[in-house]
N, C-alpha and C positions, 0 to 999 in steps of 0.2 A: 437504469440498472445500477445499483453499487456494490462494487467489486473491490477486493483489498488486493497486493499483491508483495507478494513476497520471493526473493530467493531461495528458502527455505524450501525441502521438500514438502511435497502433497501431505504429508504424517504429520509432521511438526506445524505447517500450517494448521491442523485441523483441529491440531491439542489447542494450538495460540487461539484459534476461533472460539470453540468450547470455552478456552481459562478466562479469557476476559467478554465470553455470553455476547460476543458480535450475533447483528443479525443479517451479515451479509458472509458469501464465501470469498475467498482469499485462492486468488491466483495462485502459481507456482511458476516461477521466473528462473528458473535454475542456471539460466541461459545467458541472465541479465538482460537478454536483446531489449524486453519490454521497460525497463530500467532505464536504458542506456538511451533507447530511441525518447526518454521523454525527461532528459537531461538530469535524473538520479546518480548523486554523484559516486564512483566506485573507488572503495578503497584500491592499495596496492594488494592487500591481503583476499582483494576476491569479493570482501562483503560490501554494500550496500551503506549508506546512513539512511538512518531511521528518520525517512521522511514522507510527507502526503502529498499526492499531487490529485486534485479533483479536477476532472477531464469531463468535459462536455460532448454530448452524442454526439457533433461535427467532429472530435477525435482534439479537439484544440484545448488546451490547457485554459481551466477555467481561473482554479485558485492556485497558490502553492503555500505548504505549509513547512516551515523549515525544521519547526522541533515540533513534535507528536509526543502524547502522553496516550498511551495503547487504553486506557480506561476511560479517556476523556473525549478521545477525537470523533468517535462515533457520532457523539450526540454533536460535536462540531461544525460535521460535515454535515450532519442532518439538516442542523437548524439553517444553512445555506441550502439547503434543497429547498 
């Protein structure tokens, strides 16, 4: 399964999915817990950097990607699939 995920509400996730034609859905983290538990670093101001992390069905981190381009990473992660 590939799944994106963001802090971002469910809305603004869905417009991000739409603008940049992803063909997977995108989490809602609002919580960070899903962030936090797989060592996404959190600002002081609440948010998130803008980073990938591809997780393998045993739940263990496969790749990590430190800087993402939202138009590029897709096909990224793909061609690792």
């Amino acid at each position: 399964m590939i799944l994106g995920c963001s802090i971002d509400k469910p809305a603004a996730n869905k417009a991000f999915k739409e603008k940049f034609d992803f063909a997977f859905d995108l989490l809602s983290d609002e919580t960070t817990e899903m962030s936090k538990a797989y060592g996404v670093p959190i600002r002081d101001n609440g948010m998130t950097t803008r980073v990938s992390v591809l997780i393998g069905p045993d739940g263990k981190i496969v790749k990590w990607f430190a800087e993402v381009s939202p138009a590029d990473h897709p096909d990224e992660v793909l061609a690792l699939l």
